[in-house]
C-alpha positions as CSV (number, residue, x, y, z in Angstrom):
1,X,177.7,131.8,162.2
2,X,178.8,128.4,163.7
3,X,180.3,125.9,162.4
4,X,177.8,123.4,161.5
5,X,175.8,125.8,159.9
6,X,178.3,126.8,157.7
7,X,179.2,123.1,156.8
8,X,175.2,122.6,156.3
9,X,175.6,125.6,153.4
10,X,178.8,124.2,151.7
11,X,177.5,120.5,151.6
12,X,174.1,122.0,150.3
13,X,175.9,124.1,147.6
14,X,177.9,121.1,147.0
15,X,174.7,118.8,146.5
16,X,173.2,121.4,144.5
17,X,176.3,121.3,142.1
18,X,176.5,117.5,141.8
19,X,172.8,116.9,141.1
20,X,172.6,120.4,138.5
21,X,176.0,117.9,136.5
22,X,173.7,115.3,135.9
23,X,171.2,115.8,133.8
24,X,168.7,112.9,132.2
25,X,167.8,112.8,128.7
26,X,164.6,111.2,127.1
27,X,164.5,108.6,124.7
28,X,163.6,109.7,121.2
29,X,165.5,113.6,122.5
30,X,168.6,114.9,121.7
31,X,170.1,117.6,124.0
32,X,172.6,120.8,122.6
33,X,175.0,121.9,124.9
34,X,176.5,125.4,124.1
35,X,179.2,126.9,126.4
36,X,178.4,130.5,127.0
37,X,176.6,130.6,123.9
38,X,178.8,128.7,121.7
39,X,177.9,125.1,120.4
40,X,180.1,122.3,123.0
41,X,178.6,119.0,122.5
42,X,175.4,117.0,122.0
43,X,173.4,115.0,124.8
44,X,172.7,111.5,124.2
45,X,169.4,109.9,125.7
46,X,170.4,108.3,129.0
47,X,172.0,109.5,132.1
48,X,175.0,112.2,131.1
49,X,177.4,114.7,133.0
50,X,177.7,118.2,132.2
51,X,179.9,120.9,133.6
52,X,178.1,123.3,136.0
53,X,177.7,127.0,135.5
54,X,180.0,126.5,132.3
55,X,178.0,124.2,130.6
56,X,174.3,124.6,129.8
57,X,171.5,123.5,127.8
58,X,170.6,124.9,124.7
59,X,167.8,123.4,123.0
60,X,166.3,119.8,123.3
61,X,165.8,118.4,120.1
62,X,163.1,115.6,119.4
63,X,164.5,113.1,116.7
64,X,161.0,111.4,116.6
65,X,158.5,111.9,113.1
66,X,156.6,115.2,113.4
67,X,153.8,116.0,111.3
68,X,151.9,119.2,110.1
69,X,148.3,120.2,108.3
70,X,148.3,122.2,105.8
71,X,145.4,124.2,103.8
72,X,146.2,126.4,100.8
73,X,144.9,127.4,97.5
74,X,146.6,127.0,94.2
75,X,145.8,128.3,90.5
76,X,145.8,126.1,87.8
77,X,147.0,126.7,84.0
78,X,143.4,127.6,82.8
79,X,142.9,129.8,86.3
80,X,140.7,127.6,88.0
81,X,141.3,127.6,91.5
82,X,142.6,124.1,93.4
83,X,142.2,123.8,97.2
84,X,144.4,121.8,99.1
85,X,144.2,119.9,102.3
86,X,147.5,118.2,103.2
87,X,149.6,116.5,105.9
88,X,153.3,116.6,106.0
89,X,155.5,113.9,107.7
90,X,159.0,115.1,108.5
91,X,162.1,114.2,111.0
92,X,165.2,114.9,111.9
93,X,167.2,113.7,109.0
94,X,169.9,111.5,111.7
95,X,171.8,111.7,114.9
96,X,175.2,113.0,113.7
97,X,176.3,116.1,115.1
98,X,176.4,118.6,112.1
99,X,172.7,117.5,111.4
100,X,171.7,118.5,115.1
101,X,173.7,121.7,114.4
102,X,171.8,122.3,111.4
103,X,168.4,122.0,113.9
104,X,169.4,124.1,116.6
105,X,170.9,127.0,115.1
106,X,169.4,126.6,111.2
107,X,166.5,128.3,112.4
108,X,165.4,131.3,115.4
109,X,162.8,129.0,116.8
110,X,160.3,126.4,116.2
111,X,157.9,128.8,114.7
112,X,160.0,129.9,112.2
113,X,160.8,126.7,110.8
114,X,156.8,125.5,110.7
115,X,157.1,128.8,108.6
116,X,159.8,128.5,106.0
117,X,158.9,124.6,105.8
118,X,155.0,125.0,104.9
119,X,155.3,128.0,102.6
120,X,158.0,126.0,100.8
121,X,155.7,122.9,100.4
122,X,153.0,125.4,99.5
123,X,155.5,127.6,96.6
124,X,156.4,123.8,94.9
125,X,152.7,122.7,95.0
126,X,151.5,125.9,93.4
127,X,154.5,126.1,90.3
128,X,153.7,122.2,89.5
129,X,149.9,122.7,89.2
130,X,150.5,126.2,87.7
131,X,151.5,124.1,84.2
132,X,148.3,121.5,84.5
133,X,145.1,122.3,83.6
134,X,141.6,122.2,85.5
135,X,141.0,118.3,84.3
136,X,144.7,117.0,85.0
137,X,145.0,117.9,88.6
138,X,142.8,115.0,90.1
139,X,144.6,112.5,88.4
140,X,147.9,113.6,89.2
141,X,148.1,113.3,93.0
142,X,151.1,111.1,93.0
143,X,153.0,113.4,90.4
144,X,152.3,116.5,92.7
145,X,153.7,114.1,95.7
146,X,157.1,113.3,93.8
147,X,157.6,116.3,92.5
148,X,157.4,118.0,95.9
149,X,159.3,115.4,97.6
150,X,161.7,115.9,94.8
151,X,162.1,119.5,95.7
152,X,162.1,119.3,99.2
153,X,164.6,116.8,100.2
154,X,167.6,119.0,98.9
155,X,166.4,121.5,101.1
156,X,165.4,120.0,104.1
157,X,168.9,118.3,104.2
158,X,170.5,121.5,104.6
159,X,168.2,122.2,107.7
160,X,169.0,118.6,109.0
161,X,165.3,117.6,108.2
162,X,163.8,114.8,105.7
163,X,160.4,114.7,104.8
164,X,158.9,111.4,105.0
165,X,155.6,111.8,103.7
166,X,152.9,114.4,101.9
167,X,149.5,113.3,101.8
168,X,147.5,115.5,99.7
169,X,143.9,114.4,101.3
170,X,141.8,116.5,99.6
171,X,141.4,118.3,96.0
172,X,138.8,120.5,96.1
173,X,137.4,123.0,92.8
174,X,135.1,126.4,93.2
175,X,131.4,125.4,93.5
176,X,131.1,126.6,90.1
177,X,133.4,124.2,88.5
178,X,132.5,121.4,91.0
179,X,129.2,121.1,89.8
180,X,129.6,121.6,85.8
181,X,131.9,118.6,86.7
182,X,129.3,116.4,88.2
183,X,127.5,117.5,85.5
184,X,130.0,116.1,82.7
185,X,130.5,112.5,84.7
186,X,126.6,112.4,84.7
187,X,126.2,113.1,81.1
188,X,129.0,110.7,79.9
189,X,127.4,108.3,82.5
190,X,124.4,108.5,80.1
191,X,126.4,108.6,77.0
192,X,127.6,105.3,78.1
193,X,124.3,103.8,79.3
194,X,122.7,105.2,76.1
195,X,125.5,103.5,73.9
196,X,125.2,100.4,75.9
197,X,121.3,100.3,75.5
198,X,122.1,100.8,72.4
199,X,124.5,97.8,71.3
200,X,122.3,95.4,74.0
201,X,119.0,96.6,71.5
202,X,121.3,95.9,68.0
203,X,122.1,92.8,69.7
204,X,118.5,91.5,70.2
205,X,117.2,92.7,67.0
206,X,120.1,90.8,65.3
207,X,119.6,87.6,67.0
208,X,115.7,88.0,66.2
209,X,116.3,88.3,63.0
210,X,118.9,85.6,63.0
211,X,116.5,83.3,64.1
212,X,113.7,84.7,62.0
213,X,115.7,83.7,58.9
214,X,116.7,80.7,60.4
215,X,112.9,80.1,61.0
216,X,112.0,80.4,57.4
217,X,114.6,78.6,55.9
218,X,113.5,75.6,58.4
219,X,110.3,76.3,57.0
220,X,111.0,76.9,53.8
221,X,113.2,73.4,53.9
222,X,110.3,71.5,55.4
223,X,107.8,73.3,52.9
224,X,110.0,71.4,50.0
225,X,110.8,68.1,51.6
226,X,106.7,68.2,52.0
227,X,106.0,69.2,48.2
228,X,108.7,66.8,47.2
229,X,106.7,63.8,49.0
230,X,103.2,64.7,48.0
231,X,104.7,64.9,44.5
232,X,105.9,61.4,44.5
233,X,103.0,60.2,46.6
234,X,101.0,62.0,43.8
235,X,103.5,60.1,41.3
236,X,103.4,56.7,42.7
237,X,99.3,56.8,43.0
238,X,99.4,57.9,39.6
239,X,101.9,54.9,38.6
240,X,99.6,52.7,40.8
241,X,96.3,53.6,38.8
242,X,98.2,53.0,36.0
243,X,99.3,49.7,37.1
244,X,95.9,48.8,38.0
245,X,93.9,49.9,34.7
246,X,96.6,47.8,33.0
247,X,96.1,44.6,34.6
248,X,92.3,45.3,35.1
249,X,92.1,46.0,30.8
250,X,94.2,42.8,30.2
251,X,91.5,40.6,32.4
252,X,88.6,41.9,30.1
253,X,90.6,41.4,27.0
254,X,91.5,37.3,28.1
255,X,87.5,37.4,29.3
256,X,86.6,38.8,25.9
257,X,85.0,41.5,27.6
258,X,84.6,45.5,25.8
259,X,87.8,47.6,28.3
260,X,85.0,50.7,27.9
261,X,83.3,48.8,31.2
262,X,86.2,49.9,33.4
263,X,86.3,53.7,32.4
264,X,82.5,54.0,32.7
265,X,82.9,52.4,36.3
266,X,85.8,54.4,36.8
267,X,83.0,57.7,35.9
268,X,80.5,55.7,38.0
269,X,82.7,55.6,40.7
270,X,84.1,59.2,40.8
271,X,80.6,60.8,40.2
272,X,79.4,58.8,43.5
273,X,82.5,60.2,45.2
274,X,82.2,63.6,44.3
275,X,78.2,63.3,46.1
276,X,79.5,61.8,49.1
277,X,82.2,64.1,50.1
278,X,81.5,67.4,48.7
279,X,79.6,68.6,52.0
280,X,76.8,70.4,50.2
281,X,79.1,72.1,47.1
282,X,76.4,71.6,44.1
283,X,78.0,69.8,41.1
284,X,76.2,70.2,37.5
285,X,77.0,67.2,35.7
286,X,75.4,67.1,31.9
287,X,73.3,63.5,32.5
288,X,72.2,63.9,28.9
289,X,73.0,60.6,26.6
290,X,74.7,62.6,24.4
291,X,77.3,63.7,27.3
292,X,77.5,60.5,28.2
293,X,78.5,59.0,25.0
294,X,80.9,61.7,24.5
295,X,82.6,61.3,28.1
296,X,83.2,57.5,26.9
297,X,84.6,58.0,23.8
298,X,87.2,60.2,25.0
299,X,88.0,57.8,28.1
300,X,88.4,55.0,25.1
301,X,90.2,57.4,23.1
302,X,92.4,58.0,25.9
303,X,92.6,54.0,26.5
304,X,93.8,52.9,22.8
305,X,96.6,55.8,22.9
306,X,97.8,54.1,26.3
307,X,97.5,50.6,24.7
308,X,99.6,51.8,21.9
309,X,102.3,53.1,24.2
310,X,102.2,50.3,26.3
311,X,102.7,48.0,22.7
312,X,105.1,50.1,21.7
């Protein structure tokens, strides 16, 4: 073997050797470097040196947010059954080394820790509902969120994880109990329309009446005020007549005349009346001397006591 090609061999080795001490981390990555199996150091992302052949890489470690779906089935106090679709948020709880030695050697693999980490999320979410009944699940989303979260964080930190979120996107019942719950929210749906129609019905009769009453004591008001006027027209006609037959009696009495003249013109006068407006009524009047003579003695009768009073 010559020379050069010996020296091409050492200065390939060599290269090989440099370039293998280098080694390049990603951003958002943090590298574990064991020395013949045993934990060394930690990787930063950048550029870094490690020792060749002594030193190598044991696992690379993402400290970015990971997330995970979940389906499972839980059992509630009154044994109905709850169906769960979630989606867990979790990281890398920080960058200092015992927390990366927590990841890399907590757990066998990746697969492992998906394990232990959903069927923990899955045991805490099946005790809490485990004391709620059937109708107190829905409602309580956020209280099924904390309490996990509660749960979870103490153990997570001792695998060097956090969880940053749970998102419980869908609750789900057997078709059984899905439906005889559509069922209740219809039938309180119409409880509530039927109460509703209800009071808006109350509330129209009771205004209806309102203003019934209302109407009739207007009516009843105006009914009054109109007696009460044709009363004193009634009155002040009356007063009027009186006024006049007065006046009218004391001319005849200056004049020398008998007052009988006025009350027979006063029967004159209403007799031609009564023909002229009662549109075709018959009226028997007794045209018999005798009537008449009666008729005027009363009316002169009735004149002397009205004299006397007016004396008096």
């Amino acid at each position: 073997m010559t020379p050069q090609i010996t020296f091409l061999i050492v200065a390939f080795i060599l290269l090989v050797i440099i370039f293998s001490s280098f080694v390049s981390v990603k951003q958002g990555t943090i590298v574990v470097i064991t020395v013949f199996g045993k934990y060394r150091r930690i990787l930063t992302p950048g550029l870094n040196f490690k020792i060749p052949f002594i030193e190598s890489i044991h696992s690379k470690i993402s400290i970015q947010n990971r997330s995970v779906e979940l389906e499972f089935q839980a059992v509630t106090f009154d044994q109905a059954n709850v169906y769960f679709k979630a989606m867990l948020l979790y990281s890398v709880l920080d960058q200092q080394e015992e927390t990366i030695k927590n990841v890399a050697f907590k757990f066998v693999d990746e697969r492992n820790l998906m394990q232990a980490l959903i069927r923990t999320v899955e045991g805490s979410i099946r005790a809490f509902v485990a004391t709620k009944r059937q109708s107190e699940v829905l409602i309580l989303r956020r209280d099924i969120v904390e309490h996990v979260k509660e749960q979870l964080d103490v153990i997570l930190e001792g695998w060097g994880y956090h969880l940053q979120d749970l998102q419980l996107n869908d609750i789900t019942f057997d078709e059984v109990i899905m439906k005889s719950m559509s069922q209740v929210v219809a039938s309180n749906n119409l409880k509530a329309a039927a109460e509703n129609e209800g009071q808006a019905l109350l509330i129209t009769k009771t205004k209806a009446a309102e203003a019934e009453g209302n109407a009739i004591k207007i009516s009843a008001e105006a009914d009054r005020q109109a007696s009460q006027l044709r009363g004193q027209g009634v009155a002040l006609f009356r007063e009027e007549v009186a006024k006049g037959m007065s006046v009218a009696a004391k001319e005849m009495r200056d004049a020398n005349m008998d007052t009988s003249v006025i009350l027979f013109t006063m029967w004159t006068e209403s007799i031609k009346h009564f023909a002229e407006h009662s549109q075709g009524n018959v009226i028997f009047l007794d045209g018999s001397s005798e009537s008449m003579q009666k008729t005027m003695k009363e009316m002169m009768a009735l004149n002397l006591l009205h004299d006397d009073s007016v004396k008096r």
